[in-house]
C-alpha positions in Angstrom: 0.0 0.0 0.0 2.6 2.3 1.0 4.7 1.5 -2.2 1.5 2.4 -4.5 1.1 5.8 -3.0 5.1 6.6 -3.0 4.2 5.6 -6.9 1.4 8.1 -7.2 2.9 11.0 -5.5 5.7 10.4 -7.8 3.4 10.6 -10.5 2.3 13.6 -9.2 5.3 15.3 -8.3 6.6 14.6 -12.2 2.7 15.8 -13.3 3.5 19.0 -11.3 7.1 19.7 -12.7 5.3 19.4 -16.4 2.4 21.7 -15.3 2.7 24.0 -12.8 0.1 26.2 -14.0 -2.7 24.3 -14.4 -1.9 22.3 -11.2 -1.9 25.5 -9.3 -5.1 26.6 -11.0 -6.9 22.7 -9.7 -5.7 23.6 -6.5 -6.9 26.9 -6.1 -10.9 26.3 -7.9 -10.6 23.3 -4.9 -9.6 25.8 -2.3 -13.0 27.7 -3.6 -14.6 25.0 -3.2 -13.9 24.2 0.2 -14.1 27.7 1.4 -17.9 28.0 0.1 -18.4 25.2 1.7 -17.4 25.8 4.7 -19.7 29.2 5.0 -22.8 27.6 4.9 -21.5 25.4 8.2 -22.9 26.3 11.8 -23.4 25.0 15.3 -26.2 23.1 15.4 -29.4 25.0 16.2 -27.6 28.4 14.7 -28.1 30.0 11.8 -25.0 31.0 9.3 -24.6 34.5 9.5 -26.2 36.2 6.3 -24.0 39.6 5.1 -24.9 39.3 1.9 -22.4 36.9 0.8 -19.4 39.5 0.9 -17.4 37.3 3.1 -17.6 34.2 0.4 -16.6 36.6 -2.3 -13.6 37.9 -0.2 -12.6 34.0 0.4 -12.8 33.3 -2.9 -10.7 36.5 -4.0 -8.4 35.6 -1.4 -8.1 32.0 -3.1 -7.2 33.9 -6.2 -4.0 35.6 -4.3 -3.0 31.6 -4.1 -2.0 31.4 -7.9 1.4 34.0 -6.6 2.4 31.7 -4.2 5.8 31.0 -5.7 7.0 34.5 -5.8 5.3 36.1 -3.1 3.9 33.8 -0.3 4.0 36.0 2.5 1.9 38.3 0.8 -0.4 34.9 -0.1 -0.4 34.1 3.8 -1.1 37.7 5.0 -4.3 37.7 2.8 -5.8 34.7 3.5 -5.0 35.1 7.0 -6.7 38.7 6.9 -9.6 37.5 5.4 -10.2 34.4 7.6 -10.0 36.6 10.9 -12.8 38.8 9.4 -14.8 35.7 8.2 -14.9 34.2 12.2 -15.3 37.5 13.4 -18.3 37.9 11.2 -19.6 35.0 13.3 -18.7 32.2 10.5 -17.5 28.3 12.6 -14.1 28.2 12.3 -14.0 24.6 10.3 -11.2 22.7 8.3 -12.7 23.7 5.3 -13.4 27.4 6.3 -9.8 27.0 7.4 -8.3 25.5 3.6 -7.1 28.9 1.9 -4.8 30.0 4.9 -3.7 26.2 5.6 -2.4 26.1 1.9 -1.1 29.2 2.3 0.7 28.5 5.7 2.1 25.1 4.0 3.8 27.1 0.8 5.1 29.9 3.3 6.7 27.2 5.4 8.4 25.3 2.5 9.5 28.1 0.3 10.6 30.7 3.2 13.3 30.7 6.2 12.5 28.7 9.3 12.5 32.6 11.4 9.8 33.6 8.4 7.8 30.6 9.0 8.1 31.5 12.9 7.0 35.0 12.9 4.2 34.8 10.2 3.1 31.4 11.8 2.9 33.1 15.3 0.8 36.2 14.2 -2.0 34.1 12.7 -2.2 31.7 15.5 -2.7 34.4 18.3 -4.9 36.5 16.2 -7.1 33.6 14.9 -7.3 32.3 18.5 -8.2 35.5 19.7 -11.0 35.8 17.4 -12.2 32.6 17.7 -12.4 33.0 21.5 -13.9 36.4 21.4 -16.5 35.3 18.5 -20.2 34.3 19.3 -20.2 31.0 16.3 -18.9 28.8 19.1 -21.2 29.9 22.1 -21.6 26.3 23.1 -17.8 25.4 23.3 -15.4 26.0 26.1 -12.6 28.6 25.3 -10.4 25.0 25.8 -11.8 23.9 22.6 -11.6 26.8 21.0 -7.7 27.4 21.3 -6.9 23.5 20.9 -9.3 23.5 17.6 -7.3 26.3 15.7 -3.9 25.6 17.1 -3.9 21.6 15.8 -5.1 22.6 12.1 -2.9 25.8 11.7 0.5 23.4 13.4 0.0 20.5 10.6 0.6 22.7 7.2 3.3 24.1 8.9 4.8 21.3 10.1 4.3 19.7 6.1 5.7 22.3 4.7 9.0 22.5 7.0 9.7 18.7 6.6 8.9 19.3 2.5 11.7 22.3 2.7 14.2 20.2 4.3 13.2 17.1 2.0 14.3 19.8 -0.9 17.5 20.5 0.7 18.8 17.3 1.2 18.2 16.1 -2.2 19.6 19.1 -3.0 22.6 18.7 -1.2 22.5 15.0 -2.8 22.5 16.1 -6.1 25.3 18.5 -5.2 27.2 16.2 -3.0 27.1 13.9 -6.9 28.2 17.0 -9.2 31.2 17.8 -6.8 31.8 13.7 -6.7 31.9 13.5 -10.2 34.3 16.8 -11.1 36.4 15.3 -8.7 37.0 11.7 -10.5 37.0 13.5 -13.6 39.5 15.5 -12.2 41.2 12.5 -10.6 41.2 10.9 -14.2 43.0 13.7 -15.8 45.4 14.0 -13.3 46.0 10.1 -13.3 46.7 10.1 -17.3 49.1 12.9 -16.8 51.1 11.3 -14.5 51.1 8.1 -16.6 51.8 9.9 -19.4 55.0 11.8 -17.4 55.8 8.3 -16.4 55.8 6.4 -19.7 57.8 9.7 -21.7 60.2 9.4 -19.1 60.8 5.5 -19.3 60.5 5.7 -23.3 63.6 9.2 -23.3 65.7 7.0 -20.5 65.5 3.1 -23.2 65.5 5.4 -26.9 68.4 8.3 -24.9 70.4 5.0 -23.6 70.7 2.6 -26.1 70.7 5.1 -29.2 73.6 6.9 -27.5 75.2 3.4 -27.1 74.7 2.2 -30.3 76.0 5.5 -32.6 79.0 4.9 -30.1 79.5 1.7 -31.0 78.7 2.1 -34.6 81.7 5.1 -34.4 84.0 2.9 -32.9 83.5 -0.1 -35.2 84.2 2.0 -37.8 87.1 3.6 -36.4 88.4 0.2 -35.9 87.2 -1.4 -39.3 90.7 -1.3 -41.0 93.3 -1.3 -38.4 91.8 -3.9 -35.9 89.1 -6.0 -37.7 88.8 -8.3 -35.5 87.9 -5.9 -32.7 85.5 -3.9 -34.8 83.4 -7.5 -35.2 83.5 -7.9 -31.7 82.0 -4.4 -31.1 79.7 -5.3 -34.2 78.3 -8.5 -32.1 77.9 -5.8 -29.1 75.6 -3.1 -31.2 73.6 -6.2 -32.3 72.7 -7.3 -28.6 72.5 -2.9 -27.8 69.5 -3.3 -30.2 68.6 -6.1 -29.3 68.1 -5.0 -26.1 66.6 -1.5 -26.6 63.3 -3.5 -29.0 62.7 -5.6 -25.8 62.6 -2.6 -23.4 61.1 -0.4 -25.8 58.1 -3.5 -26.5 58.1 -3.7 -22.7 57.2 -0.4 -21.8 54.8 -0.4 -24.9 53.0 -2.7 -23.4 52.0 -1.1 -20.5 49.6 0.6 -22.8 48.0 -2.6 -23.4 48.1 -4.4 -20.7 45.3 -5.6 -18.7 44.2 -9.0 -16.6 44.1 -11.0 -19.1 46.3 -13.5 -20.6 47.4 -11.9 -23.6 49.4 -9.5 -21.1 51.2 -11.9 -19.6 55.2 -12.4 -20.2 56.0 -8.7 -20.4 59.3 -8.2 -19.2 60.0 -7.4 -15.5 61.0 -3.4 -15.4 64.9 -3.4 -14.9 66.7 -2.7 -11.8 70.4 -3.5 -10.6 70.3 -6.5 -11.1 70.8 -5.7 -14.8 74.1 -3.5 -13.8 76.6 -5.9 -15.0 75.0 -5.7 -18.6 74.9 -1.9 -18.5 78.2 -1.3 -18.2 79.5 -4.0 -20.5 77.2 -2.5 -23.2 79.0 0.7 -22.4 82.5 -0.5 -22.4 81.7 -1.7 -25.9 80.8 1.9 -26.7 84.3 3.2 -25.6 83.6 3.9 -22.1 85.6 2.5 -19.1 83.0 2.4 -16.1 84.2 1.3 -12.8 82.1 0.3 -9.5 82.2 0.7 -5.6 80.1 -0.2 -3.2 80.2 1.1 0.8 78.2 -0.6 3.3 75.6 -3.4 3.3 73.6 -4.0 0.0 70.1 -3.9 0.7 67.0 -5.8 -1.0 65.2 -2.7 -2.7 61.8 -1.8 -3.3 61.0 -2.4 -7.0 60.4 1.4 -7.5 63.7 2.1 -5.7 65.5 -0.2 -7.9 64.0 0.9 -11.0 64.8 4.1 -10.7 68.4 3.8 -9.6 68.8 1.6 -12.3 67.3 4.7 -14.6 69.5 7.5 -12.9 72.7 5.2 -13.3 71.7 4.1 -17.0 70.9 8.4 -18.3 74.1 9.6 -16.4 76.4 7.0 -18.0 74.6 7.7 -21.5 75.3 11.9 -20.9 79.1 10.7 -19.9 79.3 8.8 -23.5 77.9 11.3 -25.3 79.5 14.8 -23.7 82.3 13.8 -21.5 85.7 14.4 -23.1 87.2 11.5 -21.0 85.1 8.0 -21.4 86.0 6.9 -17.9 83.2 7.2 -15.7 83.0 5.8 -11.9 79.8 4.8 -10.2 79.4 4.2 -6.1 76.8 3.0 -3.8 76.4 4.1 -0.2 73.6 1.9 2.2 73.9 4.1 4.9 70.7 3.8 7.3 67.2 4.4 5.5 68.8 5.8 2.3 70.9 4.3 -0.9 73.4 7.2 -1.9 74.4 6.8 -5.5 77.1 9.0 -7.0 78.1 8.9 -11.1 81.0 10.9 -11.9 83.3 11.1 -15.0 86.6 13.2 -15.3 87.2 16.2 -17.7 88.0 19.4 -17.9 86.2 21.8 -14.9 83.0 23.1 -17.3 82.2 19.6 -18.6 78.4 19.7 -18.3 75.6 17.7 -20.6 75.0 20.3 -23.3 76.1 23.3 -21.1 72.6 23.3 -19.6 69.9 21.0 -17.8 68.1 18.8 -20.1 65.2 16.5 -20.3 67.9 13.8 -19.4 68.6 15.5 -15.8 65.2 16.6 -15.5 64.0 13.1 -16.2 66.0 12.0 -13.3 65.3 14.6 -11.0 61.5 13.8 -11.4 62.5 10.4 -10.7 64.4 10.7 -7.6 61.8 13.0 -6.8 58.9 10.5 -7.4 59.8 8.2 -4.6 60.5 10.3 -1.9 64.5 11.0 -3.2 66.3 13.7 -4.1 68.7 14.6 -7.0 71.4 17.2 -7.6 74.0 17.6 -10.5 76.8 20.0 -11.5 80.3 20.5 -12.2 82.9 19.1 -9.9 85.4 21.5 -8.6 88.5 19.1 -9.5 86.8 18.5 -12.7 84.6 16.9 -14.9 80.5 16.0 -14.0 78.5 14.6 -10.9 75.2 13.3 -10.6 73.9 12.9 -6.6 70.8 11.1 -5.8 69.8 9.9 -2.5 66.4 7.6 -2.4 64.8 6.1 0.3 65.5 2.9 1.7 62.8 2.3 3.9 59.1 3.7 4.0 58.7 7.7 5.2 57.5 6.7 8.5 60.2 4.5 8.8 63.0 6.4 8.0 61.6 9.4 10.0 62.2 7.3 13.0 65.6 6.1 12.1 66.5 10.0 11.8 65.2 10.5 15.0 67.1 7.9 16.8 70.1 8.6 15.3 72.5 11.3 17.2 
């Protein structure tokens, strides 16, 4: 039962939102209606009052005042109101349907106005339609009990509908707001995801072309270099730029396929990112190209994390390829340091004191700096006072909250 009449006053509320006007104009012929009626009502034994039928005109003008509601319902209320007061005091029973035109009127006052409107108007009209009522001879055979109780109960129950209808409006309001901010936000959230997967996959796709393109016009230099004076060491170097390429198609179709990849099978056997593991390789794909790369290692290795390993990997692989392609020495030297909660990582190369990748900061130190910067790290590159290049990163070992209380209990 419930269900059906939720169903209906749906139906009606949509009906409404179609046709305001005519609904309005149903409403307010019924509000006649009632209000005629209720003139020709009396205490038993009493005669209606007779002035001529100027007070049912003035209820039925005052009906009329109904069809503003929406733009001016205090001036609707104030009307009705007036108009009622002079109907009682004219000796009309003060009845439910006598009563209709001021309890629509109070209902659209209390859901289209301020709770303090609602207050004020509502308190008016109930003192001066129970003073009326009280002082007025239609109710002779009723104690002054009655007559307060009588007016009090019909005037409290349109405002009280009308209040809950207000804050029914406002909290599907607030739903439909609370939706349109939840929405811009994941749209927002979306956009802001892509970018930084876009960041991400120009930054792995300049570190594999950068790398192994640097690598292999080294190599391809070399060999020719070599071609008629050592043959036999420019096929060796040969064999090397074959496994350089080699090795930049599979990195390059790995990263590729992050763009494709999803649960299913078909992304399956993609190539695990690279990390240090893969060191050993690095620099004797580099020593092919010319350059003479030598390791050290302070502390206790570590297990990383596989973003930490993946992007000191990175930072080693683009500041050996900016050595190879700008250093006027090819020795380069690269050192670890596992002290505490971070993995200190220094790549330097010897050379004259100004020896800098192009003379400025390019996407290759930028790339890295967004790197170290990505996991909590930090990056810094320059010049070396005895000469040539340096590239500093320090990343995180541990977790923040970790490491912040390693720094604490450290002196």
């Amino acid at each position: 039962m419930s269900k059906s009449l939720e169903r209906y006053a749906d139906r009606f509320e949509q009906y409404a939102e179609r046709f305001p006007r005519a609904v309005d104009v149903v409403t307010v012929l019924s509000l006649i209606g009632c209000a005629t009626l209720g003139t020709q009502l009396s205490m038993p034994g009493a005669e209606p009052p007779d002035p001529g039928k100027l007070t049912e005109v003035l209820l039925g003008l005052s009906c009329l005042v109904l069809l503003k509601y929406r733009s001016h319902p205090r001036t609707a209320v104030v009307v009705t109101a007036v108009v009622t007061v002079m109907a009682i005091a004219r000796g009309y029973l003060l009845t439910p349907l006598l009563l209709a035109p001021l309890l629509a009127a109070l209902y659209w006052l209390a859901a289209l106005c301020d709770r303090k409107t609602v207050r004020v108007y509502g308190a008016v009209i109930v003192v001066a339609l129970i003073t009326t009522n009280v002082i007025s001879d239609s109710m002779d055979g009723l104690s002054v009990v009655l007559r307060v109780i009588g007016p009090v109960f019909w005037l409290a129950l349109p405002i009280a509908a009308g209040s809950m209808a207000r804050l029914r409006r406002a909290y599907v309001d607030a739903v439909h707001a609370r939706a349109e901010h939840a929405e811009r936000t994941r749209e927002e959230e979306a956009r802001l995801r892509v970018a930084e997967e876009r960041m991400r996959i120009a930054r792995e796709l300049h570190d594999v072309v950068a790398h192994h393109l640097a690598l292999a016009n080294a190599q391809a230099g070399t060999a020719a270099h070599l071609a008629r004076s050592k043959p036999e060491q420019s096929l060796k170097i040969l064999d090397d730029l074959t496994g350089t390429t080699s090795a930049a198609l599979r990195e390059l179709k790995a990263t590729l396929g992050l763009l494709r990849q999803d649960d299913g099978p078909d992304s399956e056997g993609l190539e695990p990112a690279p990390g240090l593991a893969k060191l050993p390789e690095l620099i004797q794909a580099c020593a092919s190209a010319g350059l003479d790369v030598t390791t050290t290692t302070e502390g206790v290795p570590r297990t990383l994390s596989p973003g930490v390993d993946l992007t000191a990997y990175r930072i080693v692989q683009e500041a050996l390829t900016n050595v190879s392609k700008h250093a006027p020495e090819q020795t380069a030297h690269v050192r670890f340091t596992y002290a505490d909660a971070r993995l200190v990582i220094k790549v330097s190369n010897d050379g004259p004191a100004a020896a800098a990748p192009n003379g400025s900061v390019g996407f290759g130190l930028m790339g890295m700096r967004e790197r170290a910067q990505s996991i909590g790290g930090e990056l810094c590159a320059g010049p070396r006072p005895e000469g040539g290049f340096e590239v500093t990163t320090a990343l995180p070992l541990l977790p923040a909250a970790t490491a912040t209380a390693v720094e604490r209990e450290s002196p």
